[in-house]
mmCIF file of the protein (N, C-alpha, C, O) and its ligand, coordinates in Angstrom:
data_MODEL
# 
_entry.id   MODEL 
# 
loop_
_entity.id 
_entity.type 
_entity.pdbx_number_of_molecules 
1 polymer     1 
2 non-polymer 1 
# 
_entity_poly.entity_id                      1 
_entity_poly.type                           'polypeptide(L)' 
_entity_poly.nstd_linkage                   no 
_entity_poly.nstd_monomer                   no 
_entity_poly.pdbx_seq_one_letter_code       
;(UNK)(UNK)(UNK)(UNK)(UNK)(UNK)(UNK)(UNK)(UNK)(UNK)(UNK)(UNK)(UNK)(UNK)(UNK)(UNK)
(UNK)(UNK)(UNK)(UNK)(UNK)(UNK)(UNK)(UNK)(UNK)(UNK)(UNK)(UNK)(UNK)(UNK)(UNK)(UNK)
(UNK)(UNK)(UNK)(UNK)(UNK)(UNK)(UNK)(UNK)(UNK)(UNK)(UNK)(UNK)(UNK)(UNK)(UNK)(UNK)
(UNK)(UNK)(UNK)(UNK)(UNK)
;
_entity_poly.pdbx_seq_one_letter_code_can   XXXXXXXXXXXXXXXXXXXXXXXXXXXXXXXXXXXXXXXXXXXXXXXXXXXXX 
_entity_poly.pdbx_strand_id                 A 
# 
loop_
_entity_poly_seq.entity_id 
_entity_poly_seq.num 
_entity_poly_seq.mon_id 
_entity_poly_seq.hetero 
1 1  UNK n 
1 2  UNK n 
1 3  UNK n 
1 4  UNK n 
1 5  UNK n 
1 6  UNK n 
1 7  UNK n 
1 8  UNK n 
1 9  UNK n 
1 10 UNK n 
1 11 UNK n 
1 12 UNK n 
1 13 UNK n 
1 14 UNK n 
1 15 UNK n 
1 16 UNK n 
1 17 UNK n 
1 18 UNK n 
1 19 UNK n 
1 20 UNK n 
1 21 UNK n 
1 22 UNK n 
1 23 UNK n 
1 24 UNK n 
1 25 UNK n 
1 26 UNK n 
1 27 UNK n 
1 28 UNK n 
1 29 UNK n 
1 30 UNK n 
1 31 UNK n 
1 32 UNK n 
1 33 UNK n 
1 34 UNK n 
1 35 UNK n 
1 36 UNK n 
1 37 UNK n 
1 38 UNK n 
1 39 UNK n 
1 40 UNK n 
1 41 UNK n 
1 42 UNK n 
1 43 UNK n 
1 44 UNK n 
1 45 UNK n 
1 46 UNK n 
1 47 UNK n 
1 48 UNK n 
1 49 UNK n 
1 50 UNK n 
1 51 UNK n 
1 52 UNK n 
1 53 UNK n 
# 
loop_
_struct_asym.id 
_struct_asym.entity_id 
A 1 
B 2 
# 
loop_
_chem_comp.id 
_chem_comp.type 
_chem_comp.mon_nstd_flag 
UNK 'L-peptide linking' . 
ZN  non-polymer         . 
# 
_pdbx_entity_nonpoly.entity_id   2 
_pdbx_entity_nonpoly.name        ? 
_pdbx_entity_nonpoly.comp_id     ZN 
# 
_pdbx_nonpoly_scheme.asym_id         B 
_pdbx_nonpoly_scheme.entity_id       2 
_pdbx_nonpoly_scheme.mon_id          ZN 
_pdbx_nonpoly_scheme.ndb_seq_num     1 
_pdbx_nonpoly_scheme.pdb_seq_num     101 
_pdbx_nonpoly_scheme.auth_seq_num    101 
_pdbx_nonpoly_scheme.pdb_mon_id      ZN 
_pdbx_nonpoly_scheme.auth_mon_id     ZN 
_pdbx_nonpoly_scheme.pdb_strand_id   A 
_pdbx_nonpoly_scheme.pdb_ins_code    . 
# 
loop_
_atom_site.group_PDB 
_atom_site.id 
_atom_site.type_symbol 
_atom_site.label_atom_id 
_atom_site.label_alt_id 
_atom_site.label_comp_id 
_atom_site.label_asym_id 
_atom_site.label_entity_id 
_atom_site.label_seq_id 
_atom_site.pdbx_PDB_ins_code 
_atom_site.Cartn_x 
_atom_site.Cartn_y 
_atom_site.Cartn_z 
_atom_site.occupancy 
_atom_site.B_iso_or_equiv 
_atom_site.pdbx_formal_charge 
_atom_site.auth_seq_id 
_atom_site.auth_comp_id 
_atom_site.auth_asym_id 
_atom_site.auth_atom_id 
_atom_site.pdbx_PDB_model_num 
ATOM   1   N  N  . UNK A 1 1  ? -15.123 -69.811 -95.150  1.00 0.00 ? 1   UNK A N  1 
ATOM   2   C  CA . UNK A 1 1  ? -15.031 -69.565 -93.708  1.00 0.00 ? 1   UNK A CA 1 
ATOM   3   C  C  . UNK A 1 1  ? -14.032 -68.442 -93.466  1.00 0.00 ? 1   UNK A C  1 
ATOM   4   O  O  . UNK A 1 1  ? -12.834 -68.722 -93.527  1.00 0.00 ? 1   UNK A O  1 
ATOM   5   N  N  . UNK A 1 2  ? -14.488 -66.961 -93.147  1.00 0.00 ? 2   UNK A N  1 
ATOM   6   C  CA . UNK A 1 2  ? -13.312 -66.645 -92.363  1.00 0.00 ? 2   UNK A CA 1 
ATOM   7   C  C  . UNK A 1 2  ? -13.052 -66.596 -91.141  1.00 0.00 ? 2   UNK A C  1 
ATOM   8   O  O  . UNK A 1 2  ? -13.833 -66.655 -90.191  1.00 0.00 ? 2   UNK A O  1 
ATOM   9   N  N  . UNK A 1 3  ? -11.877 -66.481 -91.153  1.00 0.00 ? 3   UNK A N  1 
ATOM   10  C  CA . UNK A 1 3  ? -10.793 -66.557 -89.740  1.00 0.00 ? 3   UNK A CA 1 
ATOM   11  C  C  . UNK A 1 3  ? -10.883 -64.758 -88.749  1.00 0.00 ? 3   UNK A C  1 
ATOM   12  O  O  . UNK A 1 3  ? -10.291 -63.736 -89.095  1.00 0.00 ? 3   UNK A O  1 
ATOM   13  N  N  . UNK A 1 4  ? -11.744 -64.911 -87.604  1.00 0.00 ? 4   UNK A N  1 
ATOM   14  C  CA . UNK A 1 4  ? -11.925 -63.719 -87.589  1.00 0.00 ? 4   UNK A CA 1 
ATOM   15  C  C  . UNK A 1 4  ? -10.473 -63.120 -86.678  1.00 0.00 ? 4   UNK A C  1 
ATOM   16  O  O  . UNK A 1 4  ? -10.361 -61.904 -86.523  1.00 0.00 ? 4   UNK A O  1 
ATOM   17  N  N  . UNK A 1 5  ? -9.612  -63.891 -86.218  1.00 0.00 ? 5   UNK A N  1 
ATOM   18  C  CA . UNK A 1 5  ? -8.831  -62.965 -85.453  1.00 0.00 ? 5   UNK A CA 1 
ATOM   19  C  C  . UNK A 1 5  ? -7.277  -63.015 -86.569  1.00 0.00 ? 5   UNK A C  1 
ATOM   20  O  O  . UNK A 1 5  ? -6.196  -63.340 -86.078  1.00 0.00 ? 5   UNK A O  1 
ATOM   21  N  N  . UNK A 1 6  ? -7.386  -62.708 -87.812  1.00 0.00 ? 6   UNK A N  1 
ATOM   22  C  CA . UNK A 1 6  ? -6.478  -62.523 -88.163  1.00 0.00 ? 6   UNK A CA 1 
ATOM   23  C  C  . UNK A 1 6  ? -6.416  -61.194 -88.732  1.00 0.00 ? 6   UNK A C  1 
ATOM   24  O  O  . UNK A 1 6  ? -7.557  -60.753 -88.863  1.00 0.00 ? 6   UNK A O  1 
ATOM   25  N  N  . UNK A 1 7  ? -5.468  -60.334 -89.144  1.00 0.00 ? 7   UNK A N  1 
ATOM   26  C  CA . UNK A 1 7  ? -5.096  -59.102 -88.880  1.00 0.00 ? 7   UNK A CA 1 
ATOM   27  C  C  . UNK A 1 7  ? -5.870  -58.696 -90.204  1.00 0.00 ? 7   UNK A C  1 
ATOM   28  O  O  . UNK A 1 7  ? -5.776  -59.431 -91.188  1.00 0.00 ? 7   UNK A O  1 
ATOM   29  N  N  . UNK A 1 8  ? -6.901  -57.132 -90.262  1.00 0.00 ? 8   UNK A N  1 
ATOM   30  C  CA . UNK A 1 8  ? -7.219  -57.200 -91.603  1.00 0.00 ? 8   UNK A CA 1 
ATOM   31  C  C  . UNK A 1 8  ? -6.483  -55.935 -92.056  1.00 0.00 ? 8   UNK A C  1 
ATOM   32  O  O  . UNK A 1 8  ? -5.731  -55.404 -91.239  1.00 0.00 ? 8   UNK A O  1 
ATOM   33  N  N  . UNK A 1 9  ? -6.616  -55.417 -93.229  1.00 0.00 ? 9   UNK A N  1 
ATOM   34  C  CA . UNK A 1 9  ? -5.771  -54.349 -93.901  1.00 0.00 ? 9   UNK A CA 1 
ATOM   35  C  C  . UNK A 1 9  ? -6.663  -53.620 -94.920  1.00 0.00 ? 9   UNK A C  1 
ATOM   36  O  O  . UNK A 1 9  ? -7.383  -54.211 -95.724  1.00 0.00 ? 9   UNK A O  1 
ATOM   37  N  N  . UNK A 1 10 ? -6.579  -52.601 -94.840  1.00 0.00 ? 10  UNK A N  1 
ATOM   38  C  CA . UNK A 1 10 ? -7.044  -51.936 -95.792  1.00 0.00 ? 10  UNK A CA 1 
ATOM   39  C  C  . UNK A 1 10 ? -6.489  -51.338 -97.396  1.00 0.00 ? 10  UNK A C  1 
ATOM   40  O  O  . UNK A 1 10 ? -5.341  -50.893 -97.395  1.00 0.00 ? 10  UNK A O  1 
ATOM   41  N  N  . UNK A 1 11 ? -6.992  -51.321 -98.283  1.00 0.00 ? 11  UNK A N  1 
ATOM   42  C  CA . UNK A 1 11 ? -6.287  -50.476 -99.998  1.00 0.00 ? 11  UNK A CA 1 
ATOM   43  C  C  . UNK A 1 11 ? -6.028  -49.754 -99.315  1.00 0.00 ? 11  UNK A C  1 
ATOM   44  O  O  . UNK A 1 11 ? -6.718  -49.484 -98.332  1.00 0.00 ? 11  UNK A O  1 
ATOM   45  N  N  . UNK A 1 12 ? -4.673  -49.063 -99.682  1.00 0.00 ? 12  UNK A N  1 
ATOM   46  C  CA . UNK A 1 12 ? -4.225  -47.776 -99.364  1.00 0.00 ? 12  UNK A CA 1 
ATOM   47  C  C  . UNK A 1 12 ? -2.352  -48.340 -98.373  1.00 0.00 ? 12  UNK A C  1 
ATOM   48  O  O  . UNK A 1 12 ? -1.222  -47.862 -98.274  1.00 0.00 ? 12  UNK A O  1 
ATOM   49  N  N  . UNK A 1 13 ? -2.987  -49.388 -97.952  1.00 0.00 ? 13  UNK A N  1 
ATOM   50  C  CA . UNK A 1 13 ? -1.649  -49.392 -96.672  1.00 0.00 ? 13  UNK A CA 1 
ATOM   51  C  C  . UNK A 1 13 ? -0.533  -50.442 -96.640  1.00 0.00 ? 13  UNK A C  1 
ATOM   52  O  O  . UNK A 1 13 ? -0.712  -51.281 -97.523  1.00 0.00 ? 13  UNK A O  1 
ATOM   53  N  N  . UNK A 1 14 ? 0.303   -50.610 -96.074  1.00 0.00 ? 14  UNK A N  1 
ATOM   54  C  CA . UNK A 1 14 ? 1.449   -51.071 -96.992  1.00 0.00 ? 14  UNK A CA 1 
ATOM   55  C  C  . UNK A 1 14 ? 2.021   -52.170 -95.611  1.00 0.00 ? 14  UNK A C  1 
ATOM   56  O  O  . UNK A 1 14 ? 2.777   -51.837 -94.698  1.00 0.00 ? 14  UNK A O  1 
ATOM   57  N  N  . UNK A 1 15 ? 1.336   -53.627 -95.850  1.00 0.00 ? 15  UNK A N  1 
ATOM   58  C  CA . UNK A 1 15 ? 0.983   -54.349 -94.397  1.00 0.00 ? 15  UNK A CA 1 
ATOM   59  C  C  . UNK A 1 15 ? 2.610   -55.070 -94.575  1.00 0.00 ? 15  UNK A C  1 
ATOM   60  O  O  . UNK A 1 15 ? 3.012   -55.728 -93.615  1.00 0.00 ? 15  UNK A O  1 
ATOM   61  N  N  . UNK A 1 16 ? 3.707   -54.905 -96.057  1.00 0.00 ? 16  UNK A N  1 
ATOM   62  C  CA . UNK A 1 16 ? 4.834   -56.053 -96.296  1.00 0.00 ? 16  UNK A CA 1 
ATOM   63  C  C  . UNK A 1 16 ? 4.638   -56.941 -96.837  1.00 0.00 ? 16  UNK A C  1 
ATOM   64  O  O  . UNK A 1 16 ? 3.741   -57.724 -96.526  1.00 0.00 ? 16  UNK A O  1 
ATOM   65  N  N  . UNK A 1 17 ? 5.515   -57.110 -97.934  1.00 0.00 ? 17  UNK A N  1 
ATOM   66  C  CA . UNK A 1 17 ? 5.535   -58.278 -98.984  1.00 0.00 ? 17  UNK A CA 1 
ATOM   67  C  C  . UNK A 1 17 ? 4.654   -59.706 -98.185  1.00 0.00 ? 17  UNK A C  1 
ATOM   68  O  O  . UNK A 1 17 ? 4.787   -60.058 -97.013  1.00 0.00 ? 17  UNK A O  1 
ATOM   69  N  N  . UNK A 1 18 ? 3.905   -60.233 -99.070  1.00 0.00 ? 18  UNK A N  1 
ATOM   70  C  CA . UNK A 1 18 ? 3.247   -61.689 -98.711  1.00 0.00 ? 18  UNK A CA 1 
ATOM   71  C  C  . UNK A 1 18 ? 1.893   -61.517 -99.371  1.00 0.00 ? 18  UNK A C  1 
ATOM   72  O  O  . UNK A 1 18 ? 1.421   -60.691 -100.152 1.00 0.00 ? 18  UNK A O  1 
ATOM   73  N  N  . UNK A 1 19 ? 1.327   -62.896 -98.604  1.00 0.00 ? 19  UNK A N  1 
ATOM   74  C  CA . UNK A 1 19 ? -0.149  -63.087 -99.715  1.00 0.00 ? 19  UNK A CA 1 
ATOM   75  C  C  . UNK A 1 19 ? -1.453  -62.599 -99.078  1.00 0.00 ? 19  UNK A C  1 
ATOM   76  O  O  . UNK A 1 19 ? -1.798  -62.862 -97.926  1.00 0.00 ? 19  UNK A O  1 
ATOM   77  N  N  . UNK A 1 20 ? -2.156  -61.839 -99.981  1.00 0.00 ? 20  UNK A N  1 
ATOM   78  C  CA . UNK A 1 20 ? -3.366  -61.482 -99.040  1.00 0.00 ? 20  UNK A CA 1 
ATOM   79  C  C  . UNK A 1 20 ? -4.954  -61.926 -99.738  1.00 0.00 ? 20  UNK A C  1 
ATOM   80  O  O  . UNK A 1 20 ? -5.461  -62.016 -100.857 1.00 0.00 ? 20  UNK A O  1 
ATOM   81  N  N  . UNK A 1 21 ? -5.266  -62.086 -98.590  1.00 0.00 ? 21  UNK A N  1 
ATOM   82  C  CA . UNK A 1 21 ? -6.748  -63.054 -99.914  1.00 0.00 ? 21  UNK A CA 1 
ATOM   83  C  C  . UNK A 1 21 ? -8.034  -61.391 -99.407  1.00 0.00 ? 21  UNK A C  1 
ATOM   84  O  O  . UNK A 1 21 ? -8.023  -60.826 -98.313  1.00 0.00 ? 21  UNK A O  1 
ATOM   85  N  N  . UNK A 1 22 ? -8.594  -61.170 -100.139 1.00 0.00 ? 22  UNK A N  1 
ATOM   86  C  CA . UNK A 1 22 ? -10.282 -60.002 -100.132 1.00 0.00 ? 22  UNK A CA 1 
ATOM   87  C  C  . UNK A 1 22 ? -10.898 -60.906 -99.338  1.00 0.00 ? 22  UNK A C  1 
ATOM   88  O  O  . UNK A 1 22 ? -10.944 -62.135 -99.404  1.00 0.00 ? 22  UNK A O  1 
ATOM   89  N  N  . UNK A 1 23 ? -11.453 -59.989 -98.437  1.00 0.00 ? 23  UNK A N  1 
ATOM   90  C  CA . UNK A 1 23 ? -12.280 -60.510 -97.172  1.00 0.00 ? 23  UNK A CA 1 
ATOM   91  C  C  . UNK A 1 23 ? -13.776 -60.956 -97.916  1.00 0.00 ? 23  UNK A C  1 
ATOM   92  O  O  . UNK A 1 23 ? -14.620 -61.537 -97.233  1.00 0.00 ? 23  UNK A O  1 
ATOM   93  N  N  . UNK A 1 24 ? -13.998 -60.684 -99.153  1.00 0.00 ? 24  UNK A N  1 
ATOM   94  C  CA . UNK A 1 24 ? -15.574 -60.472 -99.849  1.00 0.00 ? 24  UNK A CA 1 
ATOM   95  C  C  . UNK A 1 24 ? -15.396 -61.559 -100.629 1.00 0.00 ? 24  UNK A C  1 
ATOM   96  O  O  . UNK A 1 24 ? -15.959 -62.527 -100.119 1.00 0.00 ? 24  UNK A O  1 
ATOM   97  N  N  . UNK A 1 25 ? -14.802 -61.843 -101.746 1.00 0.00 ? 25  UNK A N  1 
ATOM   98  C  CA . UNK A 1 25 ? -14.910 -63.026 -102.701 1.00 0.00 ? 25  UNK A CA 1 
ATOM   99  C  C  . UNK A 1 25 ? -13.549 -64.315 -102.643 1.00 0.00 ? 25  UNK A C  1 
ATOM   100 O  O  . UNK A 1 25 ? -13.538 -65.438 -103.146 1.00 0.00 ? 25  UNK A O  1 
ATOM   101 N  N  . UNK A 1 26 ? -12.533 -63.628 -101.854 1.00 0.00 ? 26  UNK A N  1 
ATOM   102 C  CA . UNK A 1 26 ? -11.273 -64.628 -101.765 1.00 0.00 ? 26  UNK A CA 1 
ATOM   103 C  C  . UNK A 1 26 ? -10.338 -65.111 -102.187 1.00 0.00 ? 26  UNK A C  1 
ATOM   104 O  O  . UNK A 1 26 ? -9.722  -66.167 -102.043 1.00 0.00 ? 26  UNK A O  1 
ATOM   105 N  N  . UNK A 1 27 ? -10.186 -63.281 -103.351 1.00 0.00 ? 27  UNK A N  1 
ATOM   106 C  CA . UNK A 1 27 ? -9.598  -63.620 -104.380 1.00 0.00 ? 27  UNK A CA 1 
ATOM   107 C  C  . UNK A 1 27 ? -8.240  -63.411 -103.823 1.00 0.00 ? 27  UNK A C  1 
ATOM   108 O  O  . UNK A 1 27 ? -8.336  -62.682 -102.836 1.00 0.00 ? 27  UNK A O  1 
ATOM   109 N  N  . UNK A 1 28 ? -6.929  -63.780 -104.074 1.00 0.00 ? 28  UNK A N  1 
ATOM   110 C  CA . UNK A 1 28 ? -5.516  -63.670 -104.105 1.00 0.00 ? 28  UNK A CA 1 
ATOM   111 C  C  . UNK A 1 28 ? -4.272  -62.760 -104.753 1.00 0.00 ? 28  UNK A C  1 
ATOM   112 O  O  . UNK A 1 28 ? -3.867  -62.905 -105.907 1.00 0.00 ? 28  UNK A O  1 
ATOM   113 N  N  . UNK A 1 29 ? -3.807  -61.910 -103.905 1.00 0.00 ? 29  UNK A N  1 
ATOM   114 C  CA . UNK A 1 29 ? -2.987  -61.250 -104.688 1.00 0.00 ? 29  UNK A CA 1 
ATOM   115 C  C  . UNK A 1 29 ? -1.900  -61.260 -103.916 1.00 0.00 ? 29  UNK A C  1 
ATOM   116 O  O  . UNK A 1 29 ? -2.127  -61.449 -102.721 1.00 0.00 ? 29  UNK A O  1 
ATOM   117 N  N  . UNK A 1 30 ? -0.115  -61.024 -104.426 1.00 0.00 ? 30  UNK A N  1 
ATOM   118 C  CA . UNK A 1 30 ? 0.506   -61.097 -103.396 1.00 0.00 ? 30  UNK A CA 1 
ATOM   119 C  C  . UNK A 1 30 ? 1.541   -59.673 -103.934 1.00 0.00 ? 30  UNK A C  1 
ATOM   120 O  O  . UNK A 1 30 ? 1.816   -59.331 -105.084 1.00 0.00 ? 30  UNK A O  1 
ATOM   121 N  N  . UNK A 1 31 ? 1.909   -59.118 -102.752 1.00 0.00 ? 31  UNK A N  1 
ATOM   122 C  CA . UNK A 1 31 ? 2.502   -57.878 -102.329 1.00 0.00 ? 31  UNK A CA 1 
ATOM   123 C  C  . UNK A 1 31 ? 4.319   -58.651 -102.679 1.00 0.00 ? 31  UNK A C  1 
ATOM   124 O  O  . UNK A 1 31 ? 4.864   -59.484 -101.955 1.00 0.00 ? 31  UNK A O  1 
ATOM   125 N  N  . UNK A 1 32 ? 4.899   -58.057 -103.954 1.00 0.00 ? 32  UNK A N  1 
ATOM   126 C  CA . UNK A 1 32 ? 6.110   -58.678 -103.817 1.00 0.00 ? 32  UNK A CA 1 
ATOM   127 C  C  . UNK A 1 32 ? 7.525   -58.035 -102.568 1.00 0.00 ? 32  UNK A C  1 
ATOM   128 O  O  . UNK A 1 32 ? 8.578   -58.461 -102.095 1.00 0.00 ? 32  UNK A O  1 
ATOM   129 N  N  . UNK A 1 33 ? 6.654   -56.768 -102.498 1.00 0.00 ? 33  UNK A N  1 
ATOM   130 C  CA . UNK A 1 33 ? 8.221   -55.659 -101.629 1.00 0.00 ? 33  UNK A CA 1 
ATOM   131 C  C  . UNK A 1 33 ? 7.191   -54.977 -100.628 1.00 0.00 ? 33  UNK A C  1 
ATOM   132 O  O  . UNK A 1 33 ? 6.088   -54.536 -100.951 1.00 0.00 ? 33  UNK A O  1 
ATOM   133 N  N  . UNK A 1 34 ? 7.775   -54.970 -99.295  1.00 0.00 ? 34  UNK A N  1 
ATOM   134 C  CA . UNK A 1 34 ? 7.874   -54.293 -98.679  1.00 0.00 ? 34  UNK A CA 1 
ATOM   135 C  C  . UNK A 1 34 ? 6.953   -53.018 -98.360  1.00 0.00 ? 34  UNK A C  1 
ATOM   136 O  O  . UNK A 1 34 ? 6.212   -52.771 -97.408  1.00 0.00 ? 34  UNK A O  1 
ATOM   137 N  N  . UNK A 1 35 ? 7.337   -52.184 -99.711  1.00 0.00 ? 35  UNK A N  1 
ATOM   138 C  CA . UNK A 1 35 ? 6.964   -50.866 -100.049 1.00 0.00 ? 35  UNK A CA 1 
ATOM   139 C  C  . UNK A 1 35 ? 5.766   -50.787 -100.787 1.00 0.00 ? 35  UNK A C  1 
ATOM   140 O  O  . UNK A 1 35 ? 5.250   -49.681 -100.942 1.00 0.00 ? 35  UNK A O  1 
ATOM   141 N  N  . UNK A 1 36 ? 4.991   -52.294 -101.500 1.00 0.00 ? 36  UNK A N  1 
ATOM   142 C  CA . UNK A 1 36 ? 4.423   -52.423 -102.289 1.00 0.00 ? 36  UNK A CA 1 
ATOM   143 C  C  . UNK A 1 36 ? 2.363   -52.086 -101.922 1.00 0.00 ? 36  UNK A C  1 
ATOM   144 O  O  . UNK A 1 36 ? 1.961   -52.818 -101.018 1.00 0.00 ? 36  UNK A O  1 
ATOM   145 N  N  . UNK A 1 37 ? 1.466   -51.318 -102.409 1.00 0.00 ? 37  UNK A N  1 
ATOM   146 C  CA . UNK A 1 37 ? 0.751   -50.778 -101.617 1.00 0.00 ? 37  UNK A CA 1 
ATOM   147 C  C  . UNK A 1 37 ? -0.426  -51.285 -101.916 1.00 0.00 ? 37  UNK A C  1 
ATOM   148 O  O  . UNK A 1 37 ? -0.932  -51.116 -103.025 1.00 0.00 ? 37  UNK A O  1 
ATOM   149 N  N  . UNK A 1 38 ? -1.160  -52.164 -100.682 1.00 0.00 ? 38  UNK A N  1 
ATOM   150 C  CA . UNK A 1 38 ? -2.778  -52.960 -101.569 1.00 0.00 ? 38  UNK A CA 1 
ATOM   151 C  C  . UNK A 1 38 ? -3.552  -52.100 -102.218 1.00 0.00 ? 38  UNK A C  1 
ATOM   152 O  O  . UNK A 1 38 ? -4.135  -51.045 -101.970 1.00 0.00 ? 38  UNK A O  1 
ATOM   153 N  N  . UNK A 1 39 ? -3.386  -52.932 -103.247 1.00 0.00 ? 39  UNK A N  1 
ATOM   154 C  CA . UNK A 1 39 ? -4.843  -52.194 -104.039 1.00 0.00 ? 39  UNK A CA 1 
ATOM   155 C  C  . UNK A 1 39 ? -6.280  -52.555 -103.714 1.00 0.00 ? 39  UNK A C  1 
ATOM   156 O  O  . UNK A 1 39 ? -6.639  -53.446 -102.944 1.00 0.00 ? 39  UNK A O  1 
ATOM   157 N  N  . UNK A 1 40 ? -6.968  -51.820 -104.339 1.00 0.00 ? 40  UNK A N  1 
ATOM   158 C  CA . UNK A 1 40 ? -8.728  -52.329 -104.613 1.00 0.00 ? 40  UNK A CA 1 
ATOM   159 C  C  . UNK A 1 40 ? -8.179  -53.906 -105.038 1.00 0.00 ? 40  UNK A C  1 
ATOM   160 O  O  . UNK A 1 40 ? -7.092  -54.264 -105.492 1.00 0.00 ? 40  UNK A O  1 
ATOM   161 N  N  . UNK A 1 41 ? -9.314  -54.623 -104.717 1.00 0.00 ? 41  UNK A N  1 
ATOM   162 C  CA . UNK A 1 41 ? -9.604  -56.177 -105.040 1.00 0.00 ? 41  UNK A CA 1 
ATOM   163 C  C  . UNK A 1 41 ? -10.257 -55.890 -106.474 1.00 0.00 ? 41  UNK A C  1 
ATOM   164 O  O  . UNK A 1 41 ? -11.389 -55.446 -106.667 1.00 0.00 ? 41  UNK A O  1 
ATOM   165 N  N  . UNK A 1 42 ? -9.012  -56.343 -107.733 1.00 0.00 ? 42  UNK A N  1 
ATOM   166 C  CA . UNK A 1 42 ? -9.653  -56.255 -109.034 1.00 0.00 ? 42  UNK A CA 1 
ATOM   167 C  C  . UNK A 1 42 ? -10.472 -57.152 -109.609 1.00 0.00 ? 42  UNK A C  1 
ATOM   168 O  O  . UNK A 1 42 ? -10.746 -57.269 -110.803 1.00 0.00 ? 42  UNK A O  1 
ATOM   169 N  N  . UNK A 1 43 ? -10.837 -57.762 -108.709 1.00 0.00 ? 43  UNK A N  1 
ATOM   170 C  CA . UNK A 1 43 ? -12.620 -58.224 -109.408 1.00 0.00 ? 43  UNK A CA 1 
ATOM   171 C  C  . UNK A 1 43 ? -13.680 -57.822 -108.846 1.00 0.00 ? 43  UNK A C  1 
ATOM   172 O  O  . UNK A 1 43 ? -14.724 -57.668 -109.480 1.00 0.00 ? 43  UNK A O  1 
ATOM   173 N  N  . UNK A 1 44 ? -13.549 -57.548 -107.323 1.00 0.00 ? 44  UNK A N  1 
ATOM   174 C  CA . UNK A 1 44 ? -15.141 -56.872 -106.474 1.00 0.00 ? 44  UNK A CA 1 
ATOM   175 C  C  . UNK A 1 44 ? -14.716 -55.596 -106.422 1.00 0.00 ? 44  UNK A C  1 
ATOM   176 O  O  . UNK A 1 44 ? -15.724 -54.900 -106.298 1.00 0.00 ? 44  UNK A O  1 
ATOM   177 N  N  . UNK A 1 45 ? -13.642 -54.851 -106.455 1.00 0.00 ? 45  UNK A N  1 
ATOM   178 C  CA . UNK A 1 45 ? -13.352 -53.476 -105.789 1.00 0.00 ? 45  UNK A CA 1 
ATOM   179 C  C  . UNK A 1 45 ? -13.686 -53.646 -104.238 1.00 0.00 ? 45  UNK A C  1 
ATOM   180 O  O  . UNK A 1 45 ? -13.995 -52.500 -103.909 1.00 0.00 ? 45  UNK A O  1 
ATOM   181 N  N  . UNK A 1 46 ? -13.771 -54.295 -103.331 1.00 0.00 ? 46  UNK A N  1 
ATOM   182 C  CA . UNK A 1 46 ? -13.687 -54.472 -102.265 1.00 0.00 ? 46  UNK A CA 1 
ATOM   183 C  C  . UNK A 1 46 ? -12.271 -53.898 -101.788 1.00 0.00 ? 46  UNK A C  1 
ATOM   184 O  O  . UNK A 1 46 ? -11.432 -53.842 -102.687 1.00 0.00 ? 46  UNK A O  1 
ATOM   185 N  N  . UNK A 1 47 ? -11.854 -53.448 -100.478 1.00 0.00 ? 47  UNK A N  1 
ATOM   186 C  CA . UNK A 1 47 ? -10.952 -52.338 -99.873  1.00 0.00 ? 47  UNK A CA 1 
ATOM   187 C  C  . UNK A 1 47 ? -9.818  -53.252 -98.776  1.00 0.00 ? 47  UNK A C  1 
ATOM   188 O  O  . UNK A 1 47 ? -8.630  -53.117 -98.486  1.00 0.00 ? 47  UNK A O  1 
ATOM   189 N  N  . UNK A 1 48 ? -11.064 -54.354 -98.323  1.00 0.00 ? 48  UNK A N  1 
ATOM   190 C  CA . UNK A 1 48 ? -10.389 -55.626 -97.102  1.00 0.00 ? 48  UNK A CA 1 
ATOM   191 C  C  . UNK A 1 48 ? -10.193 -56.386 -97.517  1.00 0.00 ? 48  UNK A C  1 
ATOM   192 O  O  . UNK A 1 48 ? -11.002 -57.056 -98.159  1.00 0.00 ? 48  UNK A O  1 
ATOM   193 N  N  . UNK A 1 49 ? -8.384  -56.783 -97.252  1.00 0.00 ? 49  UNK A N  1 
ATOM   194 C  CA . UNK A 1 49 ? -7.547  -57.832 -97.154  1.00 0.00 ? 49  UNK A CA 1 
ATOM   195 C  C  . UNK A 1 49 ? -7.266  -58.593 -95.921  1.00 0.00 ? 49  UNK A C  1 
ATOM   196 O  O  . UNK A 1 49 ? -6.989  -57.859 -94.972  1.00 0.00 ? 49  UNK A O  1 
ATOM   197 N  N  . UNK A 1 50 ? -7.259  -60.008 -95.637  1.00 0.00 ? 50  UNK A N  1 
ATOM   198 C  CA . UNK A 1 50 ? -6.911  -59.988 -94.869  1.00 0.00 ? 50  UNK A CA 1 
ATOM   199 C  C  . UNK A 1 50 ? -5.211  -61.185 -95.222  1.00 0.00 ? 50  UNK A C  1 
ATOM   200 O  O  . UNK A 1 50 ? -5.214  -61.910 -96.216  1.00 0.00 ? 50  UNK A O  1 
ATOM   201 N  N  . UNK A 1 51 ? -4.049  -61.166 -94.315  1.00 0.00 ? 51  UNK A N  1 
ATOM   202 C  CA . UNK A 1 51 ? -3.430  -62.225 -94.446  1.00 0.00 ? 51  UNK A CA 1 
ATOM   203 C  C  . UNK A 1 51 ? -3.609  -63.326 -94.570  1.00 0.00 ? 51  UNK A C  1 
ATOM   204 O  O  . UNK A 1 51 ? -4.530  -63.907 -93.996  1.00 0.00 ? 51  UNK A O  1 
ATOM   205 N  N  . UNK A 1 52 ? -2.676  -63.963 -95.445  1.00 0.00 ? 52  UNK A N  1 
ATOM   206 C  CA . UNK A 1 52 ? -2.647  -65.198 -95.324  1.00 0.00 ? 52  UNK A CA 1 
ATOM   207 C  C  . UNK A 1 52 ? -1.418  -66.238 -94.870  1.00 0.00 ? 52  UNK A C  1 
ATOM   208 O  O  . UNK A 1 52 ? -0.711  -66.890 -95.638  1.00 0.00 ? 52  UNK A O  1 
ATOM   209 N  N  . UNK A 1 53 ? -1.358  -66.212 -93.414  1.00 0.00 ? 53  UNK A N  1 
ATOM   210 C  CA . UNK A 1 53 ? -0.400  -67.091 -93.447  1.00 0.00 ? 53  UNK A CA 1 
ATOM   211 C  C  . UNK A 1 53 ? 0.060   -68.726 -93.194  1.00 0.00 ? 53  UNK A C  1 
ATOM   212 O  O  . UNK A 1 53 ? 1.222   -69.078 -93.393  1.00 0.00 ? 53  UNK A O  1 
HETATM 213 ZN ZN . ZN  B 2 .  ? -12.559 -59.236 -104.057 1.00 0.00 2 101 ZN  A ZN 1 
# 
């Protein structure tokens, strides 16, 4: 199920440390700093993250 009014993010942009799940398969990665910049989703290459809080 996703949650459609939560904030989404794109690879490339730098949303601040925390957890972000791929809008496509749901996989989990988490941003440790600040400065730290989403990548591609390394199992689909999918681009959308969205938070998880
Ligand atoms: Zn993915």
């Amino acid at each position: 199920m996703l949650i459609k009014n939560q904030p989404i993010y794109n690879s490339g942009d730098k949303p601040g440390k925390g957890r972000y799940r791929c809008m496509k398969d749901r996989n989990r990665i988490r941003l440790e700093r600040d400065s730290d910049i989403l990548p591609k989703c390394p199992i689909c290459d999918s681009r959308r993250w969205e938070k998880i809080v």
